[in-house]
BATI-204314 format. One line per field, with one value per residue: residue number from 1; x, y, z of N, C-alpha, C in turn. Coordinates in Angstrom, 2 decimals, padded with zeros to 5 digits. Example, Ala and Ser with C-alpha at 12.3 -4.5 7.8 and 13.67 -1.06 7.14 Angstrom:
# BATI-204314
dopa <- [1,2]
npx <- [013.19,012.85]
npy <- [-005.69,-002.25]
npz <- [007.80,007.08]
capx <- [012.30,013.67]
capy <- [-004.50,-001.06]
capz <- [007.80,007.14]
cpx <- [013.20,012.90]
cpy <- [-003.30,000.03]
cpz <- [007.80,007.87]
END
This chain:
# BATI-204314
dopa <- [1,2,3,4,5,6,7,8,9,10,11,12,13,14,15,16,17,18,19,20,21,22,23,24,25,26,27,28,29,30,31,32,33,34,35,36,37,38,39,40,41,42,43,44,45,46,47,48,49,50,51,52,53,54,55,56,57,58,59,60,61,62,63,64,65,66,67,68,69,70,71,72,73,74,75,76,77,78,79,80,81,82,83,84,85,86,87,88,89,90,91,92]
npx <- [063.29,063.78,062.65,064.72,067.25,066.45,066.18,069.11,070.16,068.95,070.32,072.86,072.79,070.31,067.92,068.20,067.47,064.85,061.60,059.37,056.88,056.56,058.42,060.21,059.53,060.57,063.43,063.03,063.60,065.84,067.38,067.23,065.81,064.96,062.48,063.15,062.66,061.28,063.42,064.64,064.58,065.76,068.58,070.30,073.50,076.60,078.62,081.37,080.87,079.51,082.41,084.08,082.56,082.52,084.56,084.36,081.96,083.22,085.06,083.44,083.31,082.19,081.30,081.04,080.01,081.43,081.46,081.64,082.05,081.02,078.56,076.09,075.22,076.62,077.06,078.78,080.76,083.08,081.53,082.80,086.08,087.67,086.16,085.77,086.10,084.44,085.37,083.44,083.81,085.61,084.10,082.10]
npy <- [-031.90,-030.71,-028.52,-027.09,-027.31,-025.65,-022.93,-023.12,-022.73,-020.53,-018.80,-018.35,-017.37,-015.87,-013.85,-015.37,-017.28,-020.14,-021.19,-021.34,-022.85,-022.92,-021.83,-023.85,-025.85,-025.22,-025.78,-028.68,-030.05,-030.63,-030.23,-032.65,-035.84,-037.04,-037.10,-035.18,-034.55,-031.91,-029.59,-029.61,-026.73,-023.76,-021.95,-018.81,-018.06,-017.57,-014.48,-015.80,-018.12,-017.24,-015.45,-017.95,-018.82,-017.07,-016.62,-019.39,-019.31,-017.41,-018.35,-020.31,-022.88,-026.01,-026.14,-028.47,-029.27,-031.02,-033.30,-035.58,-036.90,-039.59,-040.02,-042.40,-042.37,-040.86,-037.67,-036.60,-036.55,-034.91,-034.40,-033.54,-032.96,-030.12,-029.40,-027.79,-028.54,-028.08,-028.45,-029.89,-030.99,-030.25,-028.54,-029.70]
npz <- [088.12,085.32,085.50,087.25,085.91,083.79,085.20,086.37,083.37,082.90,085.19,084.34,081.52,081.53,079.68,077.63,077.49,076.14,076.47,074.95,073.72,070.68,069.55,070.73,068.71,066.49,067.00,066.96,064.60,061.93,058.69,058.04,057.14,059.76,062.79,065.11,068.60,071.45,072.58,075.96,076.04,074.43,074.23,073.62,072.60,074.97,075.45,075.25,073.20,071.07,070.61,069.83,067.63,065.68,064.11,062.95,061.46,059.58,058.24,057.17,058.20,059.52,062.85,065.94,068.76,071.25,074.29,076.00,073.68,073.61,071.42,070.83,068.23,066.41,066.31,067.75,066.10,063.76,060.65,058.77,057.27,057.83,059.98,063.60,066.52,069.59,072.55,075.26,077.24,079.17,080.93,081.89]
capx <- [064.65,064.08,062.42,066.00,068.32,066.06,066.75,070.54,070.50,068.48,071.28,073.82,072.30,069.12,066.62,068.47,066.63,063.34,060.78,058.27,056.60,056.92,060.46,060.81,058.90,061.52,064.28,063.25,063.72,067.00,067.19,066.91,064.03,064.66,061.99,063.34,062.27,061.35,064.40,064.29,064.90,066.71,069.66,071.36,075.01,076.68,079.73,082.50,080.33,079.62,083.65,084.78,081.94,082.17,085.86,084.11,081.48,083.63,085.67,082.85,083.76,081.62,081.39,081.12,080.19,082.04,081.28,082.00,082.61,080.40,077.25,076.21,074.43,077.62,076.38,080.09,081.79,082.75,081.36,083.92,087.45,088.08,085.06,086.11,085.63,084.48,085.04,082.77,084.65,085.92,083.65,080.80]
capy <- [-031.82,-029.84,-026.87,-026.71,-027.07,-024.63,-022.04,-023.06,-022.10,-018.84,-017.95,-018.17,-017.10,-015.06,-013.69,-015.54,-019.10,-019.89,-022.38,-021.33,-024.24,-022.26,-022.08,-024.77,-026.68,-024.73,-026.35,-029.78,-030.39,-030.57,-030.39,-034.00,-036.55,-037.90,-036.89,-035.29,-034.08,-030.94,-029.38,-028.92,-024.86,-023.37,-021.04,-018.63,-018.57,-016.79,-014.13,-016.63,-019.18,-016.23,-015.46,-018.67,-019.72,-016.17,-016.80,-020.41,-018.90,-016.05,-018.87,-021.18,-024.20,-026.37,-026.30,-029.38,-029.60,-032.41,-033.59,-037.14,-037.55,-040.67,-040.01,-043.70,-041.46,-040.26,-036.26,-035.94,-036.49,-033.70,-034.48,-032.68,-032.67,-029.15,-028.29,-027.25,-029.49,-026.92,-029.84,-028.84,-031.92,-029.54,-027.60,-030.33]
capz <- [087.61,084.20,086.26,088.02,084.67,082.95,086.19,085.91,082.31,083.39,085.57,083.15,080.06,082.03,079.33,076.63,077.32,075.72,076.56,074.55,072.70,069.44,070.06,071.25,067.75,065.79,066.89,066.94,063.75,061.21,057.62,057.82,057.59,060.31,063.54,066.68,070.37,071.56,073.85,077.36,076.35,073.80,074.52,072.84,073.56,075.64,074.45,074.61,072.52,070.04,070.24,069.12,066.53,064.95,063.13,062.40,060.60,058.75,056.71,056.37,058.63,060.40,064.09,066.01,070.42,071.99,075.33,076.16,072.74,073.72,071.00,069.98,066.99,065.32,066.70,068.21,065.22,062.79,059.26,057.46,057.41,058.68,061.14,064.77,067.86,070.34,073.48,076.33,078.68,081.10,081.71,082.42]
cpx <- [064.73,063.69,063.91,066.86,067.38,066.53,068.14,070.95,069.71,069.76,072.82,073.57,071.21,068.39,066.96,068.40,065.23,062.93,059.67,057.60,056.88,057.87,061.03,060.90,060.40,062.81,064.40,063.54,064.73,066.41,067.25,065.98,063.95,063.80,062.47,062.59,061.98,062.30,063.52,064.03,066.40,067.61,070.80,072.71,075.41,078.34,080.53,082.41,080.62,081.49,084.06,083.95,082.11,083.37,085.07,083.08,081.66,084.18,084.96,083.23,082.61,081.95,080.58,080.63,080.42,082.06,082.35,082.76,081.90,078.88,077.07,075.27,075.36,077.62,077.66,081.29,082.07,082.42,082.20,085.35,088.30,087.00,086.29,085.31,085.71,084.02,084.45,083.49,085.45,085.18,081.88,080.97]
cpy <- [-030.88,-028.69,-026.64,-026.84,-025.94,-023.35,-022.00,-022.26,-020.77,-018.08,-017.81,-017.50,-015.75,-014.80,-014.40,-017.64,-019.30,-021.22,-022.46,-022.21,-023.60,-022.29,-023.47,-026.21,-026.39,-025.53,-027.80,-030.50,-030.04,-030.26,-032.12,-034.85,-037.21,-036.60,-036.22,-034.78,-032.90,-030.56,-029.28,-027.27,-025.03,-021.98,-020.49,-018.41,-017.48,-016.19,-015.10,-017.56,-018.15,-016.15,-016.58,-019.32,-018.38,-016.44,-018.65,-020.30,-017.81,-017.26,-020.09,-022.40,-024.15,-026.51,-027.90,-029.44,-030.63,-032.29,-034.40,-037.87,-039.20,-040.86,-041.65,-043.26,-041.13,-038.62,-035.71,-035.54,-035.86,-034.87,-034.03,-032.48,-031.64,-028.57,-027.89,-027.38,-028.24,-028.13,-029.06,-029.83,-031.36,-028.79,-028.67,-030.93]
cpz <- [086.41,084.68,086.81,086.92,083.99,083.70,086.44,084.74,082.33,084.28,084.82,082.11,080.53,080.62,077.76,076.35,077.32,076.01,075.81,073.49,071.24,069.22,069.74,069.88,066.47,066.19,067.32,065.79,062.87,059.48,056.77,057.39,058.75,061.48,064.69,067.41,070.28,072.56,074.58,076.91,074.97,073.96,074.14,073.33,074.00,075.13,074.35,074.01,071.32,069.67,069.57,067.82,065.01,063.53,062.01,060.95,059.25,057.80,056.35,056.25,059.65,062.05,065.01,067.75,070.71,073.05,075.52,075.02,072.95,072.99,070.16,068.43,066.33,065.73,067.18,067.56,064.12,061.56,058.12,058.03,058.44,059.27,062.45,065.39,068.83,071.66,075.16,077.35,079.79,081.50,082.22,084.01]
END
């Protein structure tokens, strides 16, 4: 099953999804203490991700991915007043 989502996100994304444990060590971890996982694959986004995070990042608002909006972690819910819910629920 993760060999076939990693080849999904290869055809979408193609040379812009990494598996490489190095990689992969890099983004298991936050500026947190707390511990996490290593992804399946990390993947950089694709232009219309870039388009809408770019204005987010020009005035220095947090960005936010909402699914389900179902994280029993809190992970769905902006932290700050004015971030920007970027809701992926239609397109899953």
């Amino acid at each position: 099953m993760a060999v076939e989502a990693v080849r999904a996100l290869e055809g979408v994304a193609g040379g812009r999804v990494h598996t490489d444990p190095d990689v992969l060590r890099l983004y298991s971890r936050d500026g947190s203490l707390e511990s996490g996982e290593l992804p399946l694959a990390v993947v950089e986004p694709v232009d219309e991700a870039v388009k809408v995070v770019r204005p987010a990042v020009r005035y220095n608002k947090n960005v936010v991915a909402v699914g389900a909006s179902a994280s029993p972690s809190g992970n769905a819910a902006p932290k700050t007043p004015d971030a920007i819910a970027v809701s992926m629920a239609q397109h899953v």
